[in-house]
C-alpha positions as CSV (number, residue, x, y, z in Angstrom):
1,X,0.0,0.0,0.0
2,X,2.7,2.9,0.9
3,X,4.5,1.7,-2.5
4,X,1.6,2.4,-4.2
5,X,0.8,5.9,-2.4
6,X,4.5,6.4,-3.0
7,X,4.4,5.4,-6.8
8,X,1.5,8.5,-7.3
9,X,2.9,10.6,-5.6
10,X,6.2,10.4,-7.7
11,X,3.9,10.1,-10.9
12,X,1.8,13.5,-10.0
13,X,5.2,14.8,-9.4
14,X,6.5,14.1,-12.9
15,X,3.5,15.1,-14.3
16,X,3.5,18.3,-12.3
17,X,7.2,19.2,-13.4
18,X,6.1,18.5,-16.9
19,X,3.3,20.8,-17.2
20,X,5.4,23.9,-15.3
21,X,7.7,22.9,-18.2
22,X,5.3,22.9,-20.8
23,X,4.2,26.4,-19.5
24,X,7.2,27.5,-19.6
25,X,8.3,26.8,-23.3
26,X,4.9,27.9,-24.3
27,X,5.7,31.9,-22.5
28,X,9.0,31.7,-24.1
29,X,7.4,30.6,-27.4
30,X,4.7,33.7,-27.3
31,X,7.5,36.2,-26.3
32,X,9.3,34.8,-29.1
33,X,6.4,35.7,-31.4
34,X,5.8,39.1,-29.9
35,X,9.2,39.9,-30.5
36,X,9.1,39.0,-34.1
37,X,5.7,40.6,-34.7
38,X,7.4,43.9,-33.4
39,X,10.8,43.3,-35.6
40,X,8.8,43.0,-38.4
41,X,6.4,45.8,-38.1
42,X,8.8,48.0,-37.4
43,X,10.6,47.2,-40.9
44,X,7.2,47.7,-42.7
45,X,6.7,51.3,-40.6
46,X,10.2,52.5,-41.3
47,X,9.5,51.8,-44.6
48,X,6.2,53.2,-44.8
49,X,6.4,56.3,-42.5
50,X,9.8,57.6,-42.2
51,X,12.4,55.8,-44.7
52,X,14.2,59.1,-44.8
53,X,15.5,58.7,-41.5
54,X,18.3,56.4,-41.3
55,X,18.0,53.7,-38.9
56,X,20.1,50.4,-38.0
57,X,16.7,48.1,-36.6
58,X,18.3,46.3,-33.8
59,X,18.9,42.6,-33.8
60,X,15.9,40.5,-32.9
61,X,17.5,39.4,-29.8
62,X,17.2,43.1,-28.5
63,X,13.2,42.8,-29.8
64,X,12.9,39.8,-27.4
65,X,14.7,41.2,-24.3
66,X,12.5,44.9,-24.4
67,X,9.3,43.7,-26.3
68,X,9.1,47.4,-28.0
69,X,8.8,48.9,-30.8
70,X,12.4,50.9,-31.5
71,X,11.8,52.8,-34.4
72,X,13.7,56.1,-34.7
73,X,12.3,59.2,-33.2
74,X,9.9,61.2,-35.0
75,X,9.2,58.2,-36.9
76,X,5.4,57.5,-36.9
């Protein structure tokens, strides 16, 4: 009997861990998409609004640590 109560509880536990996981990977997966939602709309906007101004767009890693938009000023 306490091997079986034992057994759960190690199986909930698994299956506990894996889900955290799962909800982890998943926010990392949206923030990923966020980021590249604003990396890309910001290349259409410069282009649109203000191609005049000359702009380096920052990496996408820089999209996915401040989830902003970094057009130049006084663009848009």
């Amino acid at each position: 009997m306490k091997a079986v109560v034992l057994f759960l509880g190690i199986l909930f536990s698994t299956l506990s861990d894996k889900a955290n996981q799962i909800q982890v990977d998943l926010s990392e997966m949206e923030r990923d998409a966020r980021a590249l939602e604003l990396y890309l709309q910001d290349q259409k906007d410069h282009e649109t609004y203000c191609p005049q101004i000359e702009w380096n767009q920052p990496s996408l890693n820089i999209y996915k640590e401040t989830l902003t938009s970094h057009l130049p000023d006084g663009c848009k």
